[in-house]
N, C-alpha and C positions, 0 to 999 in steps of 0.2 A: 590595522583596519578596523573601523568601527561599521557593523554589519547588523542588517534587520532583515531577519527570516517573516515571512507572512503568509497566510494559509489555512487549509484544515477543514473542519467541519466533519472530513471522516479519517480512520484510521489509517488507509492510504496515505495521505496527502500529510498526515503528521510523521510518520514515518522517515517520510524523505527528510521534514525539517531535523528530525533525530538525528539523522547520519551528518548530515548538514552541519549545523551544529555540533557536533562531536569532531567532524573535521577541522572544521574553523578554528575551536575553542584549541584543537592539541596541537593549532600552527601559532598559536599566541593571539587570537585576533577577540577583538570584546563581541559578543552577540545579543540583540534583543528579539524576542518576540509579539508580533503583536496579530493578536487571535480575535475569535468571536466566542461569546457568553454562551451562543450555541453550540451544538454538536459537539464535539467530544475533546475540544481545544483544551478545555479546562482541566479535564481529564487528566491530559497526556504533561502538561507542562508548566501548571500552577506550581509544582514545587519541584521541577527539573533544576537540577545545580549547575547546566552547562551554561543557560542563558543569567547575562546579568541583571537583565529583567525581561518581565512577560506583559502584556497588555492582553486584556480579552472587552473587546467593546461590543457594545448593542446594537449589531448585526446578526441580519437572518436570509436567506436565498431569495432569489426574489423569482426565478424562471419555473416556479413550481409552486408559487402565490396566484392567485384567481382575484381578478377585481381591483375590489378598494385593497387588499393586500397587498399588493405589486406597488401600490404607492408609498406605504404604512414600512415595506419593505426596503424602495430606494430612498425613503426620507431618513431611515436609517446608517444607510451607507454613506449620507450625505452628509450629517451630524457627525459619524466614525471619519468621513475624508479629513474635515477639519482635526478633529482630535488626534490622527495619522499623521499631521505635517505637524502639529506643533510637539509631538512624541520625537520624531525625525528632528526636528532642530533642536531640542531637549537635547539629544544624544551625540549631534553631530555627526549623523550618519552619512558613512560616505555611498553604500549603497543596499540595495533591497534584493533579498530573493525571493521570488513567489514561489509556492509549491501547488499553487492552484486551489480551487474550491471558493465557495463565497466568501469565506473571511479574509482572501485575499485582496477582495477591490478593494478598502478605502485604501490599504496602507499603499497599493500599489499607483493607483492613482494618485496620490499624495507624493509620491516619488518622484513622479512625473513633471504633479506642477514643481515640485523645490529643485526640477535638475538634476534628480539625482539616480545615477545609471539604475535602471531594471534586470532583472536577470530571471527567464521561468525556466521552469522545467514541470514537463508534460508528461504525466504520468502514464498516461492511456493512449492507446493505438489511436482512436479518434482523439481531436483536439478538445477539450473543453468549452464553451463559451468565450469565457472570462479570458483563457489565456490568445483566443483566435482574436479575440478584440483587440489585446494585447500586443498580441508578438509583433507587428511593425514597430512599435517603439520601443520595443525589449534591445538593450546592450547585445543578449547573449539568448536564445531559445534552444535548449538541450531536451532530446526525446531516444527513448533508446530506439522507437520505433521508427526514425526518422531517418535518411541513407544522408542526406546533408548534416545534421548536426556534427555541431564541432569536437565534439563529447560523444562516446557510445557506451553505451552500457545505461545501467539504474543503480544510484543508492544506495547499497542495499551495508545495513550494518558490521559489522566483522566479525558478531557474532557466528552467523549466520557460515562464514568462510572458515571457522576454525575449526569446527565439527563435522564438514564437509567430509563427501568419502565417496568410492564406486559402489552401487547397490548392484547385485547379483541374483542373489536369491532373498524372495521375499517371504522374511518373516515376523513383521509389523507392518499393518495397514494402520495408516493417520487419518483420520476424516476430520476437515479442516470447514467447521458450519460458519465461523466468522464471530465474532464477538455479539452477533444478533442471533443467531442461528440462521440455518436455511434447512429448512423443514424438507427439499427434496434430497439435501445426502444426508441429513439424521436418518429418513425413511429408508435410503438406501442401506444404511450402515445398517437397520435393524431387519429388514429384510435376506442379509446379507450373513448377519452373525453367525448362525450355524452352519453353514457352510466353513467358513472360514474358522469358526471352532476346529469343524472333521479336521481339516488341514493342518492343525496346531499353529495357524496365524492368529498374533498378537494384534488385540483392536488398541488402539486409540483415538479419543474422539472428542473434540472440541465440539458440544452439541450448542453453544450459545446460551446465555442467562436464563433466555424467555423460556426455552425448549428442554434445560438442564435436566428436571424433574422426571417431565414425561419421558426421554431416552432412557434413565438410569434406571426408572421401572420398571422400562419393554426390556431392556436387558433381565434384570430380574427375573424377570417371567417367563424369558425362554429359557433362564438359565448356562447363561453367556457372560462370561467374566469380561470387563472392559475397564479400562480407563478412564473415566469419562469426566470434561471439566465445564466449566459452564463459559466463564474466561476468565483468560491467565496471559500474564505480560511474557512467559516463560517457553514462549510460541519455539526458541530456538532449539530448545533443549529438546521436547518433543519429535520434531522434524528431524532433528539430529539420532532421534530413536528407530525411525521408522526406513523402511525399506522401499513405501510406494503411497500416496499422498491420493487423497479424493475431497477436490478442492473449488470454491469458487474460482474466479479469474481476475479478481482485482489485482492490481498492478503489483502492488509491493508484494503479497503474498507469491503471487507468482514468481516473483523476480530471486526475493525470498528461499523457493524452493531450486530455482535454477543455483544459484551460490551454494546451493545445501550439497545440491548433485543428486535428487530426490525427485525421480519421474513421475509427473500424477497425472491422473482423469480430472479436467477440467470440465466442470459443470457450470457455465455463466448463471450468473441472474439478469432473467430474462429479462428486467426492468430496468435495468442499469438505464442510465442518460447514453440515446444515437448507438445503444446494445454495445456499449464501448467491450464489456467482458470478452464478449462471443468475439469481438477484434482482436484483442488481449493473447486469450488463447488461440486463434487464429495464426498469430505470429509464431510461436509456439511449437502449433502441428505442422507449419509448413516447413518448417527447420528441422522437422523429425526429430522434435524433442520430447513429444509427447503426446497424449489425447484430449480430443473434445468433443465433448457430447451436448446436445440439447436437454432438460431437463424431460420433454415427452418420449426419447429413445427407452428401448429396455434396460436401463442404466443394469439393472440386475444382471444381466447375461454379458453385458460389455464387460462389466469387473472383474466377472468370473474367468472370460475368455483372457483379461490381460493378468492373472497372476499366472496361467500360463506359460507368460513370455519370457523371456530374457532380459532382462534393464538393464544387462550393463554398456552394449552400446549407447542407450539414451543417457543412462547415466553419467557417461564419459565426456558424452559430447555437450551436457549441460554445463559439466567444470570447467569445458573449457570456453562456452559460449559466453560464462558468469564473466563480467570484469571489476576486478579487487581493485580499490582505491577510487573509485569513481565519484564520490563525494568531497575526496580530496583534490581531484582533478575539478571539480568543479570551482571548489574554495578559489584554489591556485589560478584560476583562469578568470576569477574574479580580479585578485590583484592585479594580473599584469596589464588586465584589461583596462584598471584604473591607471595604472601606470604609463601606460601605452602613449 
């Protein structure tokens, strides 16, 4: 099968293409990608050896453009639509997966007009835009958060499954700020550090590029030893150290830590698109699999009250909520769906 993954813009949504493509490529099947010049596409998959080629065209979001933007925007995607079908017939693509985000319209649209099956998966409790315009002509719409889809679970790498384990007693806390940072669990984290020094808990702390400096300092200066990274692709290893997680709520990280069997305090941001996080983690708490808090709660005194607790029911019940192969299941339901 000759397959074109599209997508991206943020680290979520690339993620899934990772797993994605890692399944497809170790079933024998050729994959291309095709991205946007924005957001972090380039990043992730400019010199990735699974895809036999990448594309990243000149596209940019257009539902967060003002104006003359929004036009500047879809003339964009419109120049990218063409460039999308004539990549797709280049390749002989027999079909497309979306992973959602803006760089997924032209090529997904371009699938459409050459006939050739769609396939998304939605990564967030709320639908996306892009993919709600979408899913009536989608072949296949896979969500973990969705009780109909024909697929349950997320993505999630096998990294991630192999370092897995029951957490009991914690002694590594992970604060997981995002590859940008979020400035309310760095603040937490450093509010936080001696306390969790007295106890003899182990920090570690992805405080984001922008924020890297200033955390590593305030640690410093209380004289609190940490771990601390600014970002690192090496997110599994980590996770795989830690015994309780203090985390945004974007999809893959979350999904991420459930494979891990790694219980954390979910803090959304608060700005996400339709507060997709605070859904995210939502799903989450009502499965009693873990916590979520607003970033104006006493986040300080919630932390404290949960190394108190016990994780290993959540923890148990995370391994088992996680499902292994789900990216392969995805591949797989591509063919037969071709087949069919």
């Amino acid at each position: 099968m000759k397959l074109c993954i599209t997508g991206g813009g943020t680290g979520g949504h690339l993620m899934i293409a990772e797993s994605l493509v890692e399944a497809a490529v170790n079933d024998g099947h050729e994959v291309i990608f095709i991205g946007s010049q924005s957001g972090q596409d380039r990043k992730y998959f400019e010199f990735h050896s699974f895809f036999s080629h990448v594309y990243f065209l000149d596209t940019t979001g257009v539902v967060n453009q003002k104006g003359f933007g929004k036009v500047k925007a879809l003339w964009r995607i419109i120049k990218a639509f063409f460039i999308s079908r004539t990549i797709l017939k280049q390749h002989n693509i027999q079909a497309t997966y979306s992973v959602g985000g803006f760089s997924a319209a032209p090529a997904s649209f371009a699938s459409l007009s050459r006939f050739v099956p769609l396939f998304i998966h939605e990564q967030n409790a709320i639908e996306g835009r892009l993919n709600s315009l979408l899913k009536p002509f989608a072949s296949r719409f896979i969500s973990a958060y969705d009780k109909n889809s024909p697929i349950k679970g997320y993505p999630v790498r096998d990294e991630f499954f192999k370092n897995a384990r029951v957490r009991d007693k914690i002694k590594t806390v992970i604060f997981l700020g995002g590859s940008q940072g979020a400035k309310a669990i760095n603040d937490l984290a450093l509010s936080v550090a001696k306390e969790l020094k007295e106890l003899g808990i182990k920090i570690v702390h992805q405080a984001g590029e922008r924020d890297f400096l200033r955390v590593k300092k305030e640690y410093e200066n209380l004289h609190v030893e940490a771990e601390v990274y600014g970002f690192t692709k090496d997110i599994s290893t980590l996770m795989a150290s830690a015994d309780l997680a203090v985390s945004r709520s974007g999809a893959s990280t979350l999904w991420e830590l459930c494979a891990n069997g790694l219980p954390a305090l979910f803090i959304p941001f608060p700005y996400a698109a339709s507060d997709h996080q605070y859904y995210n983690a939502r799903f989450i708490v009502d499965n009693n699999l873990g916590w979520c808090e607003r970033e104006e709660a006493d986040l300080k005194s919630i932390l404290i009250s949960i190394l108190n607790q016990n994780l290993e029911v959540k923890s148990r019940a995370l391994l088992e909520y996680a499902g292994k192969d789900v990216a392969k299941e995805m591949i797989q339901d591509v063919v037969k769906t071709l087949n069919a």
